[in-house]
VEXVORO-129617 format. One record per atom (N, C-alpha, C): y, x, z; residue in one letter. Coordinates in steps of 0.001 Angstrom, whole numbers, padded with zeros to 6 digits, always signed. Example, Ala and Ser with C-alpha at 12.3 -4.5 7.8 and 13.67 -1.06 7.14 Angstrom:
<rs>
-005690+013190+007800A-004500+012300+007800A-003300+013200+007800A-002250+012850+007080S-001060+013670+007140S+000030+012900+007870S
</rs>
This chain:
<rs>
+192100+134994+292696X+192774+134304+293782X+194075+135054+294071X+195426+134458+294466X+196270+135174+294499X+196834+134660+296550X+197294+135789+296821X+197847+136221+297553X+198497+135173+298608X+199641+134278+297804X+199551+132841+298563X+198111+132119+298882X+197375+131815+298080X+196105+130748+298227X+195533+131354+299918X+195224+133017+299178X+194251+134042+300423X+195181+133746+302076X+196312+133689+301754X+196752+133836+303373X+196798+132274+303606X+197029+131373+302981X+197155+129909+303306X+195519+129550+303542X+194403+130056+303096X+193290+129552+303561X+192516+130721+304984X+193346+131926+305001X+192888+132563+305990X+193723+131741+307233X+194754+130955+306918X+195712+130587+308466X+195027+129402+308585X+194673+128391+307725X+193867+127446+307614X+192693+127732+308343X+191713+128611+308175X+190405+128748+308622X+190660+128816+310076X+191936+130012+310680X+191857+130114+311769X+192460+128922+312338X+192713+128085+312029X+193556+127287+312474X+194817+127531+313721X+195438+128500+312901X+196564+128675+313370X+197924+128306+312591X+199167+128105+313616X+200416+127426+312258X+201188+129008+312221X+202050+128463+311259X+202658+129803+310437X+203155+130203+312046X+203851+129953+312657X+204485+131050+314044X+203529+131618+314369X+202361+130833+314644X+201433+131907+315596X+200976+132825+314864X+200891+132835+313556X+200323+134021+312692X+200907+134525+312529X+202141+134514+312075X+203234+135267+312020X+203538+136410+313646X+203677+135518+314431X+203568+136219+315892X+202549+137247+315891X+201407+137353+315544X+200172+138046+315833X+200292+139097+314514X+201073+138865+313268X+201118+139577+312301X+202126+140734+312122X+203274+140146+313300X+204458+140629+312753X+205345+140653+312437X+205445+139578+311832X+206076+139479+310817X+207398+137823+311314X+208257+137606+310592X+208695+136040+310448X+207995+134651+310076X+208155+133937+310580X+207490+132407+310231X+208289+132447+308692X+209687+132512+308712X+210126+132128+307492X+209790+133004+305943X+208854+134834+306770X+208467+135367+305454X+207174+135190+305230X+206403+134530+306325X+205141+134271+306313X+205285+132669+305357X+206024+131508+305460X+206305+131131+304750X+206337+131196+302940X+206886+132291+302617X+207885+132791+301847X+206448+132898+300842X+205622+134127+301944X+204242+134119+301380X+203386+133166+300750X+203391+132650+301578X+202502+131555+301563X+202504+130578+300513X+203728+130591+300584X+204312+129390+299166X+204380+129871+297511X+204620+131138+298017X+204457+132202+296791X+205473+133122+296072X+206507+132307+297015X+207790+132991+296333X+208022+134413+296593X+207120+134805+297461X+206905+136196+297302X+205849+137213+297289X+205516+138026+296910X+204121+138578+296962X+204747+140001+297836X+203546+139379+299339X+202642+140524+299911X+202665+141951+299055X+203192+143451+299990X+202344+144502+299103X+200614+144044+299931X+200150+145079+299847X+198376+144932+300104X+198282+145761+301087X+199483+146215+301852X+199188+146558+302967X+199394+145752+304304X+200464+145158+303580X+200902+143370+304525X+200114+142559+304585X+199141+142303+303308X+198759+140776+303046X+197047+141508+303919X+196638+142738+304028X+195629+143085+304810X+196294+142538+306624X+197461+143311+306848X+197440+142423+308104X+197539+141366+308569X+198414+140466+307613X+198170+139506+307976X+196926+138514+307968X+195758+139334+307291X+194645+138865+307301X+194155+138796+308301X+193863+140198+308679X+193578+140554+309815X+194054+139921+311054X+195132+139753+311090X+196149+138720+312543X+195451+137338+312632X+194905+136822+311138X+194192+135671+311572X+192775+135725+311756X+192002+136586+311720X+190712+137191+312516X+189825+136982+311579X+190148+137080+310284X+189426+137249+308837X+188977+138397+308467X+188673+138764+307333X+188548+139837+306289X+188808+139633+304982X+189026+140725+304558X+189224+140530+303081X+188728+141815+302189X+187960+141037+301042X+187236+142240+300348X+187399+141666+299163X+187984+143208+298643X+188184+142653+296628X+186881+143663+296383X+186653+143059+294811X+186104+143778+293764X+186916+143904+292624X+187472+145755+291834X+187526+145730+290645X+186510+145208+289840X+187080+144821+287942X+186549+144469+287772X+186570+145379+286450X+186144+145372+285685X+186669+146289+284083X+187087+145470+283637X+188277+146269+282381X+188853+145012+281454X+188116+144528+280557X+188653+144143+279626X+187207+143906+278254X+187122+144745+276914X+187527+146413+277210X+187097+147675+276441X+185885+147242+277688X+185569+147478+278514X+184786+148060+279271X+183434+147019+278971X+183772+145718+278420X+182396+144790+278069X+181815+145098+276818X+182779+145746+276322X+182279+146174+274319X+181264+147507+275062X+181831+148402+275734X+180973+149479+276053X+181721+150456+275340X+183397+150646+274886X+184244+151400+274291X+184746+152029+275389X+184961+153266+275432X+186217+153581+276315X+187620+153470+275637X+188583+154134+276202X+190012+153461+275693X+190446+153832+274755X+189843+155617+274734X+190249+156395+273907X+189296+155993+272487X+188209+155537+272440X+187775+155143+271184X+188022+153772+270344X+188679+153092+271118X+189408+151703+271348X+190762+152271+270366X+191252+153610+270918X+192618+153545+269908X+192568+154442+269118X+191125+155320+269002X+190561+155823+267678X+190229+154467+266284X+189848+153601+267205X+189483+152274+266143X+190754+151959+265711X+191138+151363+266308X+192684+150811+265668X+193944+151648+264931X+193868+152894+265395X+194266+153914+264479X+193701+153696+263055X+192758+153654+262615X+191819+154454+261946X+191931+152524+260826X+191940+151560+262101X+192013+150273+261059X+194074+150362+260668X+194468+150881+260975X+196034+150992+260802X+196040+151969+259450X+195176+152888+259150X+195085+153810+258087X+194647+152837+256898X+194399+151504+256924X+193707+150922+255516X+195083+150256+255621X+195864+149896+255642X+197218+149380+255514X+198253+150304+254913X+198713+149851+253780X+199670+150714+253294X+201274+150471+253390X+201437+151571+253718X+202797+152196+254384X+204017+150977+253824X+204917+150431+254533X+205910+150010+253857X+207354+150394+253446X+207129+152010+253658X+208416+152656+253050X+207612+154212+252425X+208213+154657+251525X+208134+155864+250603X+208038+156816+250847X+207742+157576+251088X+207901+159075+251212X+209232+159336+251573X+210079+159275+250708X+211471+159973+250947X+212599+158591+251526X+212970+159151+252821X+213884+157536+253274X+215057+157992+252409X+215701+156924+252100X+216959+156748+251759X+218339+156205+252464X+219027+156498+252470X+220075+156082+253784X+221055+155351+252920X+221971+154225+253258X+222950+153697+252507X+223961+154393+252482X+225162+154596+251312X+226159+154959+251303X+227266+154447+251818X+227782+155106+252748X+229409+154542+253471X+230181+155289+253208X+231229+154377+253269X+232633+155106+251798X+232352+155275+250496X+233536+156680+249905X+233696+156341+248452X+232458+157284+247736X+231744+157255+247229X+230579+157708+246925X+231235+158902+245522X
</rs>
């Protein structure tokens, strides 16, 4: 859920309009707006008060990425792919060669 949806259904629930939440938050109707619509994102210390101003709560859960569903940590994640990068052979030589500029 992002940030617009959360404050447009917390002002919704309370049934309050953007001034009065805004009034109780802090903040401007026109950035409470701003929010709301999406054109800007809340840090998470804002988008907590303004939760709060409309007499809500709000509770996240992390979640793991998907190393964390294989049961890899990260570091064995780029031991693997290292290690699948080693069956691929190199596409330049040992010794680079540089082009010649000017009279040789």
């Amino acid at each position: 859920m992002d940030a617009a949806l959360i404050i447009r259904t917390a002002r919704r629930h309370s049934k309050l309009s953007l001034r009065a939440l805004a009034a109780r938050a802090g903040t401007s109707h026109a950035t409470l707006s701003a929010y709301e619509n999406g054109r800007v994102d809340p840090t998470t210390t804002v988008l907590s008060r303004i939760i709060a101003a409309s007499g809500q709560s709000l509770e996240a859960t992390l979640l793991g990425g998907p190393s964390d569903l294989d049961g890899m940590t990260r570091g064995d994640e780029l031991i693997a792919v290292l290690q699948l990068a080693e069956q691929f052979p190199a596409r330049h030589g040992s010794h680079l060669q540089f082009p010649a500029f000017g009279p040789a």
